[in-house]
C-alpha positions in Angstrom: 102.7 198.1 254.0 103.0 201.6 256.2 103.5 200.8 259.6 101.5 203.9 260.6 98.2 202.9 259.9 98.7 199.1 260.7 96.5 196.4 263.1 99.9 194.6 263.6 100.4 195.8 266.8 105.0 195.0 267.3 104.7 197.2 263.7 103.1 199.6 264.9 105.2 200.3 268.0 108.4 199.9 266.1 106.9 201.8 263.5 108.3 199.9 260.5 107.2 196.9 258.3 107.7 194.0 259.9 109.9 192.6 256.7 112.4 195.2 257.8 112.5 194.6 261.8 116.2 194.2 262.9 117.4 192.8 266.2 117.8 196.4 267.7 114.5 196.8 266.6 112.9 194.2 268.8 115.8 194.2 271.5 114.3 198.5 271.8 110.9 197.1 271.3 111.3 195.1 274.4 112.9 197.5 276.6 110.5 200.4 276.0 107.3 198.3 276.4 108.7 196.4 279.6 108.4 192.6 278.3 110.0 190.3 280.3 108.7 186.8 278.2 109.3 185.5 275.1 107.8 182.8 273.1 109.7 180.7 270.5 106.7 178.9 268.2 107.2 176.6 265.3 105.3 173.9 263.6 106.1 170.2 264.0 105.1 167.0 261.7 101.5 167.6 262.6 101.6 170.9 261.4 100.8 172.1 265.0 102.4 175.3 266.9 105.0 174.1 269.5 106.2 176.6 272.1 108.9 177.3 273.9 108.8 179.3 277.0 111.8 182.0 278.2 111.7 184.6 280.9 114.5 187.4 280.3 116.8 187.8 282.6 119.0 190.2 281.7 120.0 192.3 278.8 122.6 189.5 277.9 120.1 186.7 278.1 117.9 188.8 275.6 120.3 189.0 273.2 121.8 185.5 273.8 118.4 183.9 272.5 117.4 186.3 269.3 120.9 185.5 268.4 121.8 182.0 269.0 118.3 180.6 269.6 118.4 177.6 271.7 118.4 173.5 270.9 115.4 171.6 271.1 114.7 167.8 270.7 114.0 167.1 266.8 112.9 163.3 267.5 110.0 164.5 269.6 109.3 167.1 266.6 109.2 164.9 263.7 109.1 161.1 262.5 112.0 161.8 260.4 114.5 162.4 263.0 116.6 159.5 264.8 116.4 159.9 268.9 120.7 158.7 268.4 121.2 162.4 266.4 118.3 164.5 267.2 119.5 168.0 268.0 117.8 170.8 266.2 117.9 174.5 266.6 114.9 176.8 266.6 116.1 180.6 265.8 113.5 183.5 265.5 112.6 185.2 262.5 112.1 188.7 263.5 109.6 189.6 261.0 106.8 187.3 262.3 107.3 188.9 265.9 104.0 189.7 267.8 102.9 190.0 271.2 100.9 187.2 272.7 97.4 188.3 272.9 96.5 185.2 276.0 99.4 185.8 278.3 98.7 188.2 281.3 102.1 189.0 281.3 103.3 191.4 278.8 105.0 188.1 276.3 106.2 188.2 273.1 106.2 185.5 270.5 108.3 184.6 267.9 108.3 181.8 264.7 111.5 180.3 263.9 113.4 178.3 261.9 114.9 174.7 262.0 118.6 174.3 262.0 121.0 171.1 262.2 124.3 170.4 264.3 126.1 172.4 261.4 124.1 175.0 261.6 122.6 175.0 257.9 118.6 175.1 257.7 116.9 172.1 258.5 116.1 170.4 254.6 113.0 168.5 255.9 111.5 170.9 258.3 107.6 172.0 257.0 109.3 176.2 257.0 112.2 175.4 254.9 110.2 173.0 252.9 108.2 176.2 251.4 110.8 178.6 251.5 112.9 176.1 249.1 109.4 175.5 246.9 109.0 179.5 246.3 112.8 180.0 245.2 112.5 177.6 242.6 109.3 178.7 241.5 111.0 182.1 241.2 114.2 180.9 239.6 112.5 178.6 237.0 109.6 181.3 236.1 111.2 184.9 237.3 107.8 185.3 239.4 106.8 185.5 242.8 104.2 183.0 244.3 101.5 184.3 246.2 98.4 182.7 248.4 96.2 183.4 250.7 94.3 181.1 252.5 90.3 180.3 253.7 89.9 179.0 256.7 86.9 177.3 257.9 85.9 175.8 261.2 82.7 175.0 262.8 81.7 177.0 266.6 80.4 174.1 268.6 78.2 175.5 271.6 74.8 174.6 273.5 71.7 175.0 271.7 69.4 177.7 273.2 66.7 177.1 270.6 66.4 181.2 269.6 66.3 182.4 266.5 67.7 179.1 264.8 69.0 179.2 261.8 68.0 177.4 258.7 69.6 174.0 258.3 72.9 174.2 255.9 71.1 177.7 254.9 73.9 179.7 257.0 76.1 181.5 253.9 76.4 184.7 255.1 73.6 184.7 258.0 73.5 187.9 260.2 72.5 187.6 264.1 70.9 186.9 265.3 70.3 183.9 263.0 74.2 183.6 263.2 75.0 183.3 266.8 79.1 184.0 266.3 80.1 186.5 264.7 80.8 189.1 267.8 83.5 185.7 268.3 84.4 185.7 264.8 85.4 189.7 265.0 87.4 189.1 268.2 89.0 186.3 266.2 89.7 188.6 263.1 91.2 191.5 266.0 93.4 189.0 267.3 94.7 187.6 264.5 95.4 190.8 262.7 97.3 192.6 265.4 99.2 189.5 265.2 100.6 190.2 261.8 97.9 188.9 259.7 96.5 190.2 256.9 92.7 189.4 256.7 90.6 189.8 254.0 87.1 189.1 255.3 85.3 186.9 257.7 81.8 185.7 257.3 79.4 182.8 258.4 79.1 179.9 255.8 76.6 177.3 254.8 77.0 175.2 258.1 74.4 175.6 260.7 72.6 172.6 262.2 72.1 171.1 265.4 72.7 167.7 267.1 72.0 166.6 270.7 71.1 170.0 272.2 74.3 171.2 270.7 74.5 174.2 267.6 77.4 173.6 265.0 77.8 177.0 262.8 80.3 177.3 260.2 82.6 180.1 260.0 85.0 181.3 257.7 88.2 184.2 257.7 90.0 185.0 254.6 93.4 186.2 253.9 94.8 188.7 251.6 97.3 187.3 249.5 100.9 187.3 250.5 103.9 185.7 249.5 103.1 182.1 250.2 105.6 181.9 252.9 104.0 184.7 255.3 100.6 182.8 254.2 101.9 179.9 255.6 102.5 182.0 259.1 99.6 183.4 258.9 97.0 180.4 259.1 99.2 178.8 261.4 98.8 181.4 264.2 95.4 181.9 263.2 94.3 178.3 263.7 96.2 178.6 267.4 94.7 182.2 267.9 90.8 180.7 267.4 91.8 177.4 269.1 92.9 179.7 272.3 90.0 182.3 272.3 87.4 179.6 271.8 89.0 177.5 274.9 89.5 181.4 276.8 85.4 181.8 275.9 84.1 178.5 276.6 83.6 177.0 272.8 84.7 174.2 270.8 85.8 174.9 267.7 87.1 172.3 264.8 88.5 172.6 261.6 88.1 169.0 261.0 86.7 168.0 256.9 83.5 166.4 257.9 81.1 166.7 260.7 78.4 164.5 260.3 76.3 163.0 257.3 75.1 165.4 254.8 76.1 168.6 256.2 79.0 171.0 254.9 82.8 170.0 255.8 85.2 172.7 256.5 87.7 172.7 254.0 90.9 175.3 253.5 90.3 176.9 249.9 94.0 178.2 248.7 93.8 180.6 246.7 97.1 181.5 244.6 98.6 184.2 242.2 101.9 184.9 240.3 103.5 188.5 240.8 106.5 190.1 238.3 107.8 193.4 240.4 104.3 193.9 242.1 102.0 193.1 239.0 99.6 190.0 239.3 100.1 188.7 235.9 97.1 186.3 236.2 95.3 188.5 233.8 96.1 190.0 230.2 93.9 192.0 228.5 90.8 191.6 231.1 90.9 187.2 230.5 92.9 185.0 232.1 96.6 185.3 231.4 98.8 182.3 230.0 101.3 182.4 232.9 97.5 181.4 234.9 96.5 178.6 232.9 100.2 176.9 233.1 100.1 177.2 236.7 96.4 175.9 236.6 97.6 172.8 234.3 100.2 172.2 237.0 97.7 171.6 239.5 95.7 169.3 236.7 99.0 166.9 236.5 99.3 166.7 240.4 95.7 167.5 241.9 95.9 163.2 243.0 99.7 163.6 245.0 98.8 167.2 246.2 96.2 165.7 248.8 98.7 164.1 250.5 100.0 167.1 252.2 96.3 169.0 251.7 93.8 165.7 253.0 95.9 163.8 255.9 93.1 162.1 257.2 90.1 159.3 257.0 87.4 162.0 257.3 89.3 163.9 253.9 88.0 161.4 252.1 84.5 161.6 253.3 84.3 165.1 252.5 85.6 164.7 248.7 82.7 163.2 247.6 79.3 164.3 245.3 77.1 167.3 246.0 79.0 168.4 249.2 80.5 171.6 247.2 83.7 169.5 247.2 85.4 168.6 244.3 85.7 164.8 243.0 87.5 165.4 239.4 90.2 167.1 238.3 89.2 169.9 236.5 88.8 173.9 236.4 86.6 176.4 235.1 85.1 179.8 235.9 82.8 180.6 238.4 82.3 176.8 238.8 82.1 175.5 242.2 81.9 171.8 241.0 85.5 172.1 239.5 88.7 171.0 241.3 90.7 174.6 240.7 88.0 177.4 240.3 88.9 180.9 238.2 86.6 183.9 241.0 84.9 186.7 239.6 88.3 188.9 238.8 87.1 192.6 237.8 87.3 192.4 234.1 84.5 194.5 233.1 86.1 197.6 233.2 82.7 199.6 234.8 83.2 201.8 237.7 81.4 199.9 240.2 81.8 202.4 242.6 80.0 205.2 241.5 77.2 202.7 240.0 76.6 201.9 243.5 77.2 205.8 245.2 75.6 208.3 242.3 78.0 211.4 244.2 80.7 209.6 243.0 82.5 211.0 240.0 83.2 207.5 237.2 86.9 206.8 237.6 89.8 204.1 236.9 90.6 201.8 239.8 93.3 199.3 238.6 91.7 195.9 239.7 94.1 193.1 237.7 95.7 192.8 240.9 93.0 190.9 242.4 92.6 188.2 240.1 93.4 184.7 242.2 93.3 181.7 241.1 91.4 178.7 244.3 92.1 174.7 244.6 89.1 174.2 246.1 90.5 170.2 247.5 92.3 171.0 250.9 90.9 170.9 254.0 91.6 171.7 257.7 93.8 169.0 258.2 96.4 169.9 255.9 99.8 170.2 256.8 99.4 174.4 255.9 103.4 174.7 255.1 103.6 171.7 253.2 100.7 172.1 251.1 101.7 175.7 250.4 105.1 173.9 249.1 103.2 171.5 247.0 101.1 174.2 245.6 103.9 176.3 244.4 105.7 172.8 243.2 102.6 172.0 241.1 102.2 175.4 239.5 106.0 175.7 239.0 105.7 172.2 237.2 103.1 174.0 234.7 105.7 176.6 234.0 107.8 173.8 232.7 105.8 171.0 230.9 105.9 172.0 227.1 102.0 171.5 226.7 100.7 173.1 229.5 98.2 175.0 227.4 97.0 172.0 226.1 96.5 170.3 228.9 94.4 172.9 230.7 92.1 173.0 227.0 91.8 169.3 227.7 90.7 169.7 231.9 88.5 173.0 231.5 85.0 172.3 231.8 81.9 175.3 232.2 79.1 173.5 233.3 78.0 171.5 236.6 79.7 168.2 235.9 77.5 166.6 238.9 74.3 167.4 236.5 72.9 163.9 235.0 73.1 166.0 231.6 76.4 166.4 232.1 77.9 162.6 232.4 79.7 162.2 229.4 82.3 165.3 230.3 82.5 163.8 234.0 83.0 160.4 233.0 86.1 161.5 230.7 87.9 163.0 233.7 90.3 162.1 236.1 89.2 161.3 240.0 91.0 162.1 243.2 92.1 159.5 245.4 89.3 158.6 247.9 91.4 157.4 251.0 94.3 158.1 252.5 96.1 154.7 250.8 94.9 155.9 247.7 97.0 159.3 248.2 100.1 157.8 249.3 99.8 156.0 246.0 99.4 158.7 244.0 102.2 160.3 245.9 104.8 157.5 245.4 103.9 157.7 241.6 104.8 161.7 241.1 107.1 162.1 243.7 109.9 162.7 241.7 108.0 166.1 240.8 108.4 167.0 244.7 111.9 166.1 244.9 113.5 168.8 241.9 115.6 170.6 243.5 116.0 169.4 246.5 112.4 170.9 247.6 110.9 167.9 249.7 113.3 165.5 250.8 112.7 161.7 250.4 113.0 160.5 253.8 110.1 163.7 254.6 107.8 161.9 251.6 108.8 158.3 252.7 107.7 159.6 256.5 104.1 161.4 254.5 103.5 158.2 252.5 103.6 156.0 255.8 101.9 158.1 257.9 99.0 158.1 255.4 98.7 154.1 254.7 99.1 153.4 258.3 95.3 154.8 258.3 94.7 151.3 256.3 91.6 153.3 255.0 91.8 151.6 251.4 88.2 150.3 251.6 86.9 152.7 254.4 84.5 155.3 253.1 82.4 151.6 251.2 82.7 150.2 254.4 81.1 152.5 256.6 78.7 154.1 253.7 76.3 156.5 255.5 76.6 154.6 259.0 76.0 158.2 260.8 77.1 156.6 263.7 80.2 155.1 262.6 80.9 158.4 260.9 80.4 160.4 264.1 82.9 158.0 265.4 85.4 159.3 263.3 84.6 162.8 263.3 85.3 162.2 267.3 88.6 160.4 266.3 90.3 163.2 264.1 87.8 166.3 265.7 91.3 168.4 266.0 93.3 167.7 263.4 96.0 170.0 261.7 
């Protein structure tokens, strides 16, 4: 990425990429633009920003804290921890440095990294978690593991009753139909001059309203990354549209379900394998083999993987039939009724471009690299680091099982399985778990997948597993059925989760 023609707004100042920022990049950075606070951030058990608050003091302090970092209380961070040994460090990593875009005085924040009292990286912390899930997906296949994220939430507001939009009819609505997108492009500024890299942002199905109130759906897309930095990059956008909905007098949720027949928000991941900066999801204009062995990953572990990507009650009441959720594991192209879904990639070799701009002379724009790959099951409650870390543990796994091909032939379906026609193929296939009990099961049956090479650490899935039963959801979603009332009741409960 060129720093000179760059939203990220510490890269552009320094005037580098922010992979290559040093300390005596940001100590210079600091100086010249006359910050005097800093902001240590990093993400707990609940997946949530913490922060840390320093004012500079001198020169000395400055460098004291990028270098040393400073201890925090681990116990108060994560279940894991024992209060009797609890210590951590949190250190900055200078690359994810930006400045804080809700502080009236000039502040600059920082993620970091987990260390213990011998100062090696914290094995069970969510950052390390991932980082350890992408090196062994490089050093089993020799690839790179890319994502990118979408991230849905619903704008909560009062209902003026002008120009209302169509019930569940809001994919892509324009205002003034759509009443939030001048928020959603503040959002998007925000977000990118804080290092991320956006793809697109639109309004999505969601509209309706509810007791003089108007729910509409948004979503922002990423540009895929390597699945660390996507990782960062949802996490600080989640705070960023938390903050500037708060700062602007919204609500704003990013919880699975809302109410009764209407859309959930969920958090689409979408994924791709790189080889020295080539996306080797495609060969000759189909999908590649290295895609469909990553794909029949996901096929084996789609049930354990919705324990870090579904955490709570309302998941499950998402995941079910006709709420353009996925129930079954399975893929296909184009097919929104499929667990892992292939996108419209580019193959057709036109030049769409001059098609669409008849001054424009026919020529060859190399678009394999946009080929992606979407698991189409996690929502906004998702633990974003650890399902990233699953992700990459699942497709890693496909790399390794000797008939991966096979078993995506067998899960590959190219119809609407939710069709009455279509019974027989979705009677054949596997179902997610449909409560939180369900996962942890599913969980304690593959976790030994998780735990290869030392990737998640058993007392971190012991810790997920009891989290998730403690819901004692087992019978939930057939208990409540389509009880609006009881299901508003939950909505309430889990409103802002992840």
């Amino acid at each position: 990425m060129s720093a000179s023609y760059s939203m990220n707004a510490v890269a552009e100042k320094i005037g580098k990429a922010p992979a290559d920022f040093t300390k005596k990049d940001i100590i210079e950075f600091i100086m010249a633009e006359g910050i005097r606070h800093i902001n240590f951030q990093y993400p707990a058990g609940d997946g949530r920003l913490k922060t840390l608050n320093f004012v500079i003091n001198d020169g000395d302090y400055l460098d004291e804290i990028l270098s040393c970092g400073e201890r925090v209380d681990g116990s108060s961070l994560f279940p894991f921890i024992e209060a009797n040994n609890s210590d951590l460090y949190v250190v900055p990593r200078f690359r994810t440095a930006y400045m804080d875009p809700f502080c009236e005085l000039p502040t600059l924040n920082f993620l970091c990294s987990f260390f213990n009292k011998d100062g090696d990286p914290l094995e069970s912390s969510p950052e390390y978690t991932l980082h350890k899930a992408c090196e062994a997906f490089k050093k089993s296949t020799g690839l790179e593991f890319q994502a990118m994220g979408e991230l849905e939430y619903y704008v909560i507001a009062e209902d003026d009753g002008c120009f209302a939009a169509a019930d569940q009819k809001g994919y892509h609505e324009s205002a003034p139909y759509a009443k939030f997108g001048e928020f959603r492009q503040l959002c998007m500024n925000y977000i990118a001059r804080a290092g991320g890299r956006i793809k697109y942002g639109h309004s999505e199905v969601g509209n309706f309203s509810i007791k003089g109130l108007i729910y509409e759906q948004n979503e922002i897309e990423f540009l895929p990354v390597n699945a660390e930095e996507a990782a960062e990059q949802l996490t600080v956008a989640k705070w960023i549209i938390r903050n500037l909905a708060y700062q602007k007098g919204l609500d704003v949720t990013f919880a699975p379900k809302i109410t009764v027949g209407k859309a959930g928000s969920g958090l689409h991941v979408h994924f791709r394998v790189m080889k020295d900066g080539v996306n080797l999801m495609q060969k000759d204009g189909a999908l590649s083999d290295e895609a469909k062995k990553a794909i029949a990953g996901l096929m084996v572990l789609a049930p354990s993987l919705t324990a870090f990507g579904n955490t709570n009650p309302t998941s499950y009441f998402r995941l079910v039939p006709h709420q353009e959720a996925p129930t079954n594991v399975c893929w296909g192209d184009r097919n929104r009724s499929v667990l892992v879904r292939v996108p419209l990639g580019w193959t057709s070799q036109k030049d769409l471009c001059s098609q669409a701009n008849l001054n424009e002379v026919a020529g060859k724009y190399n678009t394999s690299q946009k080929q992606t790959v979407e698991m189409r099951s996690p929502d906004g409650s998702a633990n974003v680091y650890l399902l990233m870390a699953g992700l990459a543990v699942a497709c890693r796994h496909g790399f390794e099982t000797a008939n991966a091909l096979e078993i995506a032939e067998k899960t590959y379906v190219n119809v609407n399985i939710h069709k009455a026609e279509n019974a027989d193929i979705l009677n054949r296939l596997s179902v997610l778990p449909d409560s939180c009990a369900a996962s942890a099961d599913c969980l304690a049956a593959q976790r030994a997948v998780y735990e290869e090479n030392g990737v998640f650490m058993p007392a971190m899935l012991d810790g997920i597993m009891a989290g998730l039963r403690a819901f004692d959801d087992r019978t939930l979603r057939q208990d409540i059925g389509n009880d609006q009332g009881k299901i508003l009741e939950l909505v309430e409960k889990y409103f802002h989760c992840g």
